[in-house]
C-alpha positions in Angstrom: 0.0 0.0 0.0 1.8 3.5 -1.1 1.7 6.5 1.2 1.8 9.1 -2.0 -0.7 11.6 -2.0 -1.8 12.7 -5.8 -2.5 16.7 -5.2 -4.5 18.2 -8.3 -2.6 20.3 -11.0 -3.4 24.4 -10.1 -4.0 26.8 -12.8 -1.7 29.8 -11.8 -3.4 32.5 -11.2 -3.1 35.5 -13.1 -0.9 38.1 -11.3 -2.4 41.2 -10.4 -0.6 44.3 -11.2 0.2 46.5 -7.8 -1.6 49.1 -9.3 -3.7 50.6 -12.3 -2.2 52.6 -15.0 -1.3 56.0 -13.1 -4.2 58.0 -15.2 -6.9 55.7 -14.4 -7.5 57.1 -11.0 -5.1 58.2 -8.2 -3.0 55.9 -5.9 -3.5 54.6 -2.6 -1.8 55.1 0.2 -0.9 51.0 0.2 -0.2 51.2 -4.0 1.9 54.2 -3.9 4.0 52.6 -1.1 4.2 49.3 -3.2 5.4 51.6 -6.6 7.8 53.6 -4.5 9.6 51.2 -3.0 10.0 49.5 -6.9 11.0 52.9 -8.4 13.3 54.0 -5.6 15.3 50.6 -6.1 15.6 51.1 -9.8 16.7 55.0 -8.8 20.4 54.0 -8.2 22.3 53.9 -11.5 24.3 50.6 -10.8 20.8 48.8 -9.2 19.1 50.2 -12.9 22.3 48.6 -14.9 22.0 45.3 -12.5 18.4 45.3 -13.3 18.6 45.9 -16.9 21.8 43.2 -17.5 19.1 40.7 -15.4 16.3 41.6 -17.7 18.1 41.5 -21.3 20.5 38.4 -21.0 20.3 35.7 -23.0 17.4 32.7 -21.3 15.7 35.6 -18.9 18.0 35.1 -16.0 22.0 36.0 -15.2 24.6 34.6 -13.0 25.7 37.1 -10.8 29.2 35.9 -12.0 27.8 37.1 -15.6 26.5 40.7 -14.4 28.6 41.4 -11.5 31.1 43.9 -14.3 29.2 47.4 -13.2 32.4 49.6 -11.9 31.4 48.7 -7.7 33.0 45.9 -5.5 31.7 42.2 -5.7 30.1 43.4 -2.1 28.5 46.2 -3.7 27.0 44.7 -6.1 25.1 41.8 -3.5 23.5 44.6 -1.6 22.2 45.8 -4.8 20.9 42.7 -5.8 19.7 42.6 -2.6 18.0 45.3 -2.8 16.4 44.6 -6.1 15.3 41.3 -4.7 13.8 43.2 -1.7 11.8 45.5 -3.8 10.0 42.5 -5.6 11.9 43.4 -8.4 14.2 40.3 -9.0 13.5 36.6 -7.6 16.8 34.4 -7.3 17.9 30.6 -7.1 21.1 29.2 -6.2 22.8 26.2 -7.7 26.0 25.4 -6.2 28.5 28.0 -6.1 26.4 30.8 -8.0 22.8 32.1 -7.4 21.0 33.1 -10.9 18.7 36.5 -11.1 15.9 36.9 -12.9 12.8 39.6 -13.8 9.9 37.8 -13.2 7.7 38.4 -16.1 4.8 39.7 -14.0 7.0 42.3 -12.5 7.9 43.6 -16.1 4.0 43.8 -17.0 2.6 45.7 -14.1 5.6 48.0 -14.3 4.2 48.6 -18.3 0.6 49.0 -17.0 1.6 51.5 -14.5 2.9 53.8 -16.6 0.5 53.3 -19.7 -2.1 55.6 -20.5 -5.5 53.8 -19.7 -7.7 52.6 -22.6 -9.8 56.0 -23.8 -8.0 58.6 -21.7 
């Protein structure tokens, strides 16, 4: 007699952007907390050029070994990433020595949405 449990497949549900586009209707308190804290990580240059080498390498992720060339120390550039990851902005995985970035697609999207101009405005 097995002890496995078969758990049904989930749809994933479909990620829900942190806020409307900006001209839809004003912010809340809660969604202009949520979209400062993303834009204030990506307001450092290096974070912006760690974000950016994430986003555009080849697959949709980096090793940090691949991205780590931005002018600051090796220690710099983990608090950025840090920082980035804090934000919501990157999600990470390690395997072995290196841990791989990358931009989750749904963080890309609601970024667009934010600052697009709402459908008949």
């Amino acid at each position: 007699m097995s002890n496995v449990n078969v758990l049904p497949l989930l749809e994933p549900d479909a990620v829900v952007p942190c806020c409307p586009p900006l001209t839809e209707r004003p912010l809340t308190a809660d969604e202009a907390e949520r979209t400062a804290t993303m834009f204030k990580a990506l307001g450092d240059p290096v974070r912006l050029r760690l974000f950016s080498a994430v986003a555009s390498h080849e697959g949709g992720e980096a090793c940090v070994c691949d991205i780590s060339d931005v002018g600051v120390s090796q220690p710099t550039v983990s608090h950025h990433l840090k920082k980035l990851k804090e934000a919501g902005l990157l999600s990470s995985e390690r395997r072995g020595t290196w841990v791989y970035y990358r931009v989750e697609p749904a963080v890309l999207a609601a970024m667009a949405q934010l600052l697009t101009r709402a459908a008949g405005a």
